[in-house]
C-alpha positions in Angstrom: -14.8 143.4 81.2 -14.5 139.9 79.1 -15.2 137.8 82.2 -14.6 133.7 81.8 -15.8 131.0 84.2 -13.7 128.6 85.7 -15.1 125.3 87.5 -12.0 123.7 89.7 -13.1 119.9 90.1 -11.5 117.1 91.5 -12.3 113.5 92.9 -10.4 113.6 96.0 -12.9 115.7 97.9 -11.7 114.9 101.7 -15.2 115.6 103.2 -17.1 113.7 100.1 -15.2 111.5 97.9 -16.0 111.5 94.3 -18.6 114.7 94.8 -18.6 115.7 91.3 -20.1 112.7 90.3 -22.8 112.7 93.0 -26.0 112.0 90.9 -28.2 114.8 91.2 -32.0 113.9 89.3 -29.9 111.1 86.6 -27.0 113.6 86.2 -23.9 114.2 88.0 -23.3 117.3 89.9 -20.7 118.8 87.8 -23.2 118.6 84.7 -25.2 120.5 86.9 -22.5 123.5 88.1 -21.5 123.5 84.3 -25.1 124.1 83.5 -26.0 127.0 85.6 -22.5 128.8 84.2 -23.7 128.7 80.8 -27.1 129.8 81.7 -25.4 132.9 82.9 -24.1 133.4 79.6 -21.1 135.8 80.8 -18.3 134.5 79.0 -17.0 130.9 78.2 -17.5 128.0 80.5 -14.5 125.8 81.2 -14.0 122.8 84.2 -10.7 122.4 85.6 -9.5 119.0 86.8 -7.7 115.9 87.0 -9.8 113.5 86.3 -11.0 111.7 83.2 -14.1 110.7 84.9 -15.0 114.2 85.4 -14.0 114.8 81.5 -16.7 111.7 80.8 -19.2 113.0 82.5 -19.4 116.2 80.6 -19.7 114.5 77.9 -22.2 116.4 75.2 -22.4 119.8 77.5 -21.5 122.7 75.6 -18.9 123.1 78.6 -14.9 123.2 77.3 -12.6 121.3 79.9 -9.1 121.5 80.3 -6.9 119.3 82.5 -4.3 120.5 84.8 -1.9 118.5 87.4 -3.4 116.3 90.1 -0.6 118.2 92.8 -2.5 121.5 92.7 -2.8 122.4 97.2 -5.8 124.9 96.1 -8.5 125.1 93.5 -7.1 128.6 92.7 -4.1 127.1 91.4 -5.9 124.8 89.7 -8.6 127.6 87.9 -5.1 130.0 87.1 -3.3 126.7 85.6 -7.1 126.3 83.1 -7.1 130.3 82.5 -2.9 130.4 81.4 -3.4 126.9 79.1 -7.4 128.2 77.6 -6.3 131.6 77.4 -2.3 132.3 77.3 -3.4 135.7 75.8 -4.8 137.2 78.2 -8.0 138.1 76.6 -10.5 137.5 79.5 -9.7 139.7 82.3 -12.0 138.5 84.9 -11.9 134.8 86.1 -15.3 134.0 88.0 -13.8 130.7 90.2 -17.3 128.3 91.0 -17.2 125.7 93.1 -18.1 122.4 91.8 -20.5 121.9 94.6 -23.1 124.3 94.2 -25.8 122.4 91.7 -28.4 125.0 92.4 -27.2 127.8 92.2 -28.8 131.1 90.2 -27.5 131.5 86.9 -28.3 135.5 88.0 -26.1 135.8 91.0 -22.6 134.8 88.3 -23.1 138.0 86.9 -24.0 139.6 90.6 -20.7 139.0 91.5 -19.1 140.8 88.6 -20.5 144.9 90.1 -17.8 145.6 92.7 -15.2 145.1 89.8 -17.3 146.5 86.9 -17.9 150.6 88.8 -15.1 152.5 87.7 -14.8 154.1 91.5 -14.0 150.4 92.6 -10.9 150.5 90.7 -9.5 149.2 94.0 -11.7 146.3 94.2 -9.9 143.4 93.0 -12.0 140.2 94.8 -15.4 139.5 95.1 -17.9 137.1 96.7 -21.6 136.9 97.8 -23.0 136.1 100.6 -26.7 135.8 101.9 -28.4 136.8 105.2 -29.4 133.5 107.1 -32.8 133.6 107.5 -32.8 129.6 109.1 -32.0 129.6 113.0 -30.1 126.2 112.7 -27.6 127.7 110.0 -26.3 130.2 112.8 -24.9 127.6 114.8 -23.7 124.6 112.0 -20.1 124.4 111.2 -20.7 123.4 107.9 -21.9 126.8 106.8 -19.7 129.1 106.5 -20.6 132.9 107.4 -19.1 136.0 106.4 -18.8 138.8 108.6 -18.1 142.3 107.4 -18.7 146.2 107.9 -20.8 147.8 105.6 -20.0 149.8 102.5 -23.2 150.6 100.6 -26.4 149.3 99.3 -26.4 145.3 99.4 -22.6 145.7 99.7 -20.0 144.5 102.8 -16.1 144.6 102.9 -15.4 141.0 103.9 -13.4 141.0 107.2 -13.5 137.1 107.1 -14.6 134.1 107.2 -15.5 131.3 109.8 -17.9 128.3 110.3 -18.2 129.5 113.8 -21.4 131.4 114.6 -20.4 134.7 113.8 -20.6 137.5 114.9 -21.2 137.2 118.8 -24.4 139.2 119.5 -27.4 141.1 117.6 -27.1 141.8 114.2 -27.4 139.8 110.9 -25.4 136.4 110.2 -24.2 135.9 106.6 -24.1 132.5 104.6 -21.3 132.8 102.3 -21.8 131.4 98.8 -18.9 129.8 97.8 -18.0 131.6 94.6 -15.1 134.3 93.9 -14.4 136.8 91.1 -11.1 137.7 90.7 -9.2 140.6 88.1 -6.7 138.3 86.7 -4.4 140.2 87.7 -5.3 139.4 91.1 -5.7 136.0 90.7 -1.6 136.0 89.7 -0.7 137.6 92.8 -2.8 135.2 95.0 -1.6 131.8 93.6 1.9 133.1 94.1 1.5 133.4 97.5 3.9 131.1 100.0 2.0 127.6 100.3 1.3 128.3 103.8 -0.6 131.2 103.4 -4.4 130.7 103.7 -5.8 129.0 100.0 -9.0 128.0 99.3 -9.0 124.1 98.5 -11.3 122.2 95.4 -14.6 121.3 96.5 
């Protein structure tokens, strides 16, 4: 695999305006995102978006940005819009989509999310996310996490059946915080932002 790293970013957050740019210890959030890609050190690290200010604020990070329409109605069209303009030849065949929101999160699990597409028997694996089991009561019941619920497949692994910020599901077992990153086989990714604009799309952080 020649996996690549796409960061969709945009201003117009509608639950927190101007998110990206949320200071975060004297630096802006998406400094932060970009950061933890290249500590992964999969592939090439490049931010998608709109906005100049977004542009500025990556200023001196070893990060490459490219910048796509303002119209896009997910932040899958907007990462597919980066990938065809930084790399019309198709070389990288895996796009790992990061939200812009996650500051913290462990360079380690970028790479985690890349084994149900790597196993050759998986060949019919064409998505992946993570999750983790929530080990704080109060999560199980807030609508802003989202949880994943899903049946079992093997060791650490879960077929996603889907998604909700309900507390799911009703009854004893395990609740699921889903981590808000995707990796896709590009040719996936092709089929999915082709998809009629009312289907179900995953919007920028």
């Amino acid at each position: 695999m020649k996996p690549i790293v796409l960061i969709p970013a945009r201003l117009a957050s509608i639950r927190l305006p101007d998110k990206p740019l949320a200071e975060i210890a004297g630096r802006p959030m998406i400094a932060h995102v970009a950061e933890r890609a290249l500590e992964a050190d999969i592939g090439p690290v490049v931010v998608a978006t709109d906005a100049p200010e977004i542009v500025a604020a990556l200023a001196g990070s070893e990060a490459q940005v490219v910048m796509t329409r303002a119209d896009h109605p997910s932040g899958s069209d907007r990462v597919y819009e980066a990938l065809t303009t930084f790399d019309p030849a198709g070389t990288h065949d895996v796009v790992i989509n990061l939200q812009g929101d996650l500051p913290t999160i462990d360079p380690a699990l970028l790479a985690r999310s890349l084994m149900p597409l790597a196993k050759a028997n998986d060949s019919d694996v064409d998505i992946s996310t993570l999750a983790a089991e929530i080990v704080d009561a109060r999560e199980t019941i807030d609508p802003g996490v989202v949880k994943l619920v899903g049946t079992p497949v093997g060791e650490d692994r879960l077929r996603a059946l889907y998604f909700t910020r309900a507390t799911a599901p009703y009854g004893d077992g395990p609740l699921y915080h889903h981590i808000g990153l995707y990796a896709f086989r590009r040719t996936a990714l092709d089929k999915f932002v082709h998809l009629p604009r009312h289907a179900d799309r995953r919007h920028d952080c």
